[in-house]
C-alpha positions, 0 to 999 in steps of 0.5 A: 617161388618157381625155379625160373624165379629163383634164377632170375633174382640170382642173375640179378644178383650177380650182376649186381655185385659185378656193376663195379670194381670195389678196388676202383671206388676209393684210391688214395692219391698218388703222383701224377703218372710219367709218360715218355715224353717226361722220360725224355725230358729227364734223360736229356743231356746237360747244357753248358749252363742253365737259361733263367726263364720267366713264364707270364702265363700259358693261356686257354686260347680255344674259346672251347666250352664243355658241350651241354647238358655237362656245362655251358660254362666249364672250359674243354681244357685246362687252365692250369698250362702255365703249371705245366711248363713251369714242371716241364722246364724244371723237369729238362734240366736246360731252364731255371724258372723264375716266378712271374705270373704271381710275381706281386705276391713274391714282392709282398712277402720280400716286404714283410720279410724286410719289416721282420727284419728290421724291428723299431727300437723301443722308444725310437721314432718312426724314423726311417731305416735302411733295410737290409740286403735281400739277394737281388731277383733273378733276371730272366735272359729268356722269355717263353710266351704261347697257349693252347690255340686249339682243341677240336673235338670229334676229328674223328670217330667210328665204331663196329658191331656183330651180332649172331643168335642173340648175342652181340658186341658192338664198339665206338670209338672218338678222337679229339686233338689238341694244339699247344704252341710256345715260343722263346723270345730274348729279353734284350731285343725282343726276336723271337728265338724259336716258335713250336707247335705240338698237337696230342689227340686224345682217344675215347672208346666203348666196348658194348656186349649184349645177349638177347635169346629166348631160353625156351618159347615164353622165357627171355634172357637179356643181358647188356655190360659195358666199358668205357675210357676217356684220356684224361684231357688235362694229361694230353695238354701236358704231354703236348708241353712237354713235347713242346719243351723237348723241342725247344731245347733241340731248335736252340741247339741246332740254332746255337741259341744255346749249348750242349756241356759236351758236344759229343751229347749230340748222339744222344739217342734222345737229344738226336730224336728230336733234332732229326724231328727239328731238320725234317721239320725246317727242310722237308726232308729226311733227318 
């Protein structure tokens, strides 16, 4: 076999061995990772006393399918929001969330715990008992109602490339966007307490490097490598929650639907952050 044999096999094979990182093939689980909005949520300053909430369910309200040949049917966003909020209301330490969207399993299992704890006698009729007294269900004083209204894809996109002698890169990159809106709605009258949409873009790019020479008059060397990364949809929504949350808890404050434990906390740096944001939102101007 001749030499340039010889060289284009162990090309061939070193590029082999560097089709992929081993390190990324297997990964154990871990927690989902936090972003600085998490950040900002468990840094916010304490309120004077924790809201119930109840959350029915966060709806997928796009209409927005997954392009083929992917699937025709596959949502583009998740449909696990209402999760979600109910981590990014706990995570705020503002909202006690009661259970709702499966509240029938709740009522089952308050039945068969009743049943467990009032066996028949032996040998006694049928007879009905009085049940023992479970703690009452919390009662919610507030309502948190919305969706994903709106995922677009390809809002914006582009890319660059170069090439000299042979040898080139060339990149591409895509934007997608995502809307979440959720509101707070008092449970003795219905009004809408406050309303707030949060909008996260979702960032794709390809870095694509080439090589394509002539080593002398009959031999050619062409090499090609690439890389891509996705944002993970399902993190972008959650973001755009939590974002959503953040600024719910500063409309209630600056609205007085709700209060700090120590009003000196109104210069937290986070607290004001979000409270300029809602001033520049409602008049238009700087906060």
């Amino acid at each position: 076999m001749s030499t340039r044999h010889l060289a284009a096999l162990a090309l061939a094979g070193l590029l082999g061995g560097c089709a992929h990182d081993p390190a990324a093939v297997r990964d154990n689980a871990s927690l989902t990772p936090a972003n600085a909005i998490t950040r900002d949520l468990l840094a916010l300053p304490p309120p004077k006393g924790r809201i119930a909430v109840a959350v029915y369910g966060i709806r997928d309200q796009t209409g927005q399918y997954k392009p083929a040949p992917d699937s025709s049917f596959s949502t583009a966003v998740t449909q696990g929001a209402s999760s979600m909020l109910i981590r990014a209301l706990q995570d705020s330490g503002w909202f006690i969330p009661v259970e709702r969207e499966n509240l029938q399993n709740l009522l089952t299992e308050r039945k068969i715990l009743r049943a467990l704890e009032t066996p028949p006698a032996p040998g006694a009729a049928a007879a009905p008992q009085a049940l023992p007294a479970l703690p009452p269900l919390l009662g919610a004083s507030v309502l948190i109602e919305g969706g994903i209204v709106a995922f677009e894809s390809n809002v914006r996109t582009g890319g660059i490339g170069a090439r000299f002698l042979g040898v080139g890169l060339s990149t591409q990159y895509r934007v997608d966007q995502v809307t979440v809106n959720l509101r707070t709605v008092d449970i003795r009258g219905g009004q809408i307490l406050q309303s707030v949409s949060t909008t996260k873009t979702i960032y794709s790019y390809e870095l694509h490097p080439s090589v394509f020479k002539f080593v002398n008059v009959k031999d050619l060397a062409e090499f090609e490598a690439g890389t891509t990364r996705n944002e993970p949809t399902q993190l972008c929504v959650g973001e755009a929650v939590e974002a959503a949350v953040g600024h719910l808890v500063a409309q209630g404050i600056e609205a007085g639907n709700w209060s700090l434990r120590n009003e000196a906390d109104r210069g937290d740096p986070v607290l004001r952050r979000y409270l300029g944001k809602v001033r520049l939102a409602v008049h238009g101007g700087a906060p």
